[in-house]
TITIKOL-817670 format. One record per residue (C-alpha): residue number from 1; z, x, y. Coordinates in steps of 0.05 Angstrom, whole numbers, m for minus. Layout:
TITIKOL-817670
> NUM;Z;X;Y
...
This chain:
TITIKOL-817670
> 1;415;m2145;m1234
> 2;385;m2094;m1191
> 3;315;m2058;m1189
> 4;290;m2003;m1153
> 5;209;m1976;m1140
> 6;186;m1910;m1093
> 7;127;m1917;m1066
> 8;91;m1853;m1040
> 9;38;m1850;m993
> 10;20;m1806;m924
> 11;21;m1821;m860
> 12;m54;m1826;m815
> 13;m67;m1810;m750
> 14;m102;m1879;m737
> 15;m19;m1903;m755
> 16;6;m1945;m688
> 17;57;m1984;m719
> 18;60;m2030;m662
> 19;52;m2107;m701
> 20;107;m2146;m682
> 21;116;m2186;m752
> 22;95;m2150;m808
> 23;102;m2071;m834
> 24;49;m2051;m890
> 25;31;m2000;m941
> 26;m32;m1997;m969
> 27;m77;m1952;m1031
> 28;m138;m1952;m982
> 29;m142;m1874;m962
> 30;m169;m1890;m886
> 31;m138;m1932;m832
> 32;m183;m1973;m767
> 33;m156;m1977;m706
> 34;m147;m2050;m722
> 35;m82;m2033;m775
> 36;m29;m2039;m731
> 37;21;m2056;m781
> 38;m3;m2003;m828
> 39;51;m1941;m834
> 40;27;m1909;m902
> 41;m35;m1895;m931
> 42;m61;m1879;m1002
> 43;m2;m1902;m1028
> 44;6;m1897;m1107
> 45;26;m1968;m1120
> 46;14;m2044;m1091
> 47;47;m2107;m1099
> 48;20;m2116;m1156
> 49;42;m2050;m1189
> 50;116;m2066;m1182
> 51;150;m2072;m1248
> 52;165;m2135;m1281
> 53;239;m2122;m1262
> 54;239;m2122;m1189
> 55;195;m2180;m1183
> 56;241;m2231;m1228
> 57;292;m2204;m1186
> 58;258;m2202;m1116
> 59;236;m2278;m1136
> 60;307;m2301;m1136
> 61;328;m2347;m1077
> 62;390;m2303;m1060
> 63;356;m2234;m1075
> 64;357;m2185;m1008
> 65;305;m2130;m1012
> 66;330;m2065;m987
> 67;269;m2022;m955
> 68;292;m1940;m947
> 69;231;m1903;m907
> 70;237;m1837;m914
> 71;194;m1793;m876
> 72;207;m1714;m866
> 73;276;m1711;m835
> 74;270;m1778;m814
> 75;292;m1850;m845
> 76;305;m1916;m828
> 77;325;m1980;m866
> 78;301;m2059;m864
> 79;326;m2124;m901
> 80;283;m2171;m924
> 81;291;m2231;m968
> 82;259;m2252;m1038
> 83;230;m2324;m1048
> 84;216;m2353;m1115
> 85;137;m2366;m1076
> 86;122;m2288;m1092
> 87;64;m2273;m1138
> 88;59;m2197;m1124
> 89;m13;m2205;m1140
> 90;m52;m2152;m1085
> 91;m74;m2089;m1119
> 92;m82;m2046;m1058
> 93;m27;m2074;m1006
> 94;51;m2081;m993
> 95;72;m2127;m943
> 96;135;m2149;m920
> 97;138;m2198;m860
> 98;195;m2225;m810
> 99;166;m2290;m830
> 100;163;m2327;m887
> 101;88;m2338;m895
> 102;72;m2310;m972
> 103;8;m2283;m997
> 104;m8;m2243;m1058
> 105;12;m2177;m1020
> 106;79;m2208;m993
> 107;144;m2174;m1025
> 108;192;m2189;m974
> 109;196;m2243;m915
> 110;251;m2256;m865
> 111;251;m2181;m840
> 112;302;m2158;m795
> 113;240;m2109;m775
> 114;168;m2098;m771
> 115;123;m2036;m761
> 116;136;m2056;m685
> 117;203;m2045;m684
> 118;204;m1979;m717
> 119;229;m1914;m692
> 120;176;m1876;m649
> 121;192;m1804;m674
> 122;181;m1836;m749
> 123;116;m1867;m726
> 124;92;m1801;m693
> 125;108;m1754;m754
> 126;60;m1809;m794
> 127;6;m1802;m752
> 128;7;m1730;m754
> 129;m8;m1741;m829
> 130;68;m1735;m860
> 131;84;m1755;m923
> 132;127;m1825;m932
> 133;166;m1848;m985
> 134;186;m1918;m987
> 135;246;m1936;m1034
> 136;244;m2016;m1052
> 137;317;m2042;m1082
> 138;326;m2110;m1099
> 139;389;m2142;m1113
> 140;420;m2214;m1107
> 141;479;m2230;m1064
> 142;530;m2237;m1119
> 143;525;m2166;m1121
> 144;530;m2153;m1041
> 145;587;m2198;m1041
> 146;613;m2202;m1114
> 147;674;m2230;m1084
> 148;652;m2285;m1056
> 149;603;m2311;m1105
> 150;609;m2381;m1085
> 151;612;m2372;m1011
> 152;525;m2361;m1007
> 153;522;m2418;m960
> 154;553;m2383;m906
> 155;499;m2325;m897
């Protein structure tokens, strides 16, 4: 019971990555100084774009949320966690958080990262302008850990 969305957008040279709790992508085409969690721009889809698949999924107590960035030569992975509190309901932002505070642009909480903790040569090929792909998979645990199916309590 697996899903998966790309996300494309570009990088801005406004991009500082340096929010210690959240990572965003967002449709808007221009970045402030004041988007420090921002790493994409003018991306082609929001939270609220994501198909009807990923979000049953994603809203699934013991669904983990694979993030892939992929941007030039460079890439770099977070987990996240689903909640069944999701509404995917922005129409120009993705958000995933290391906490578990949801609003409608929320996709992921309980981050093992946040733009913050990004690698610096990724964040300097975004601000240069670089193009970013962001690969979303969402599957459950039975399927990390199909042999343990009963054994969630112990993650």
């Amino acid at each position: 019971m697996r899903s998966l969305e790309i996300i494309r957008a570009r990088g801005h040279p406004n991009i500082k990555a340096s929010h210690r709790t959240t990572i965003e992508v967002t449709r808007e085409d221009y970045l402030t100084e004041r988007g420090d969690c921002i790493i994409g721009v003018s991306a082609d889809k929001a939270a609220r774009d994501l198909s009807d698949s990923f979000k049953e999924v994603a809203r699934r107590r013991d669904s983990v949320i694979v993030v892939r960035l992929l941007a030039g030569d460079l890439s770099e992975v977070i987990l996240a966690q689903g909640h069944p509190g999701l509404v995917f309901g922005d129409d120009r932002r993705i958000i995933i958080r290391k906490s578990s505070f949801i609003e409608p642009a929320t996709i992921g909480v309980r981050a093992n990262k946040a733009a913050g903790d990004l690698d610096r040569s990724l964040v300097e090929y975004l601000r240069r302008g670089g193009s970013l792909t962001v690969e979303l998979a969402v599957l459950t645990l039975d399927e990390v850990y199909p042999e343990n199916t009963g054994s969630r309590a112990m993650l």
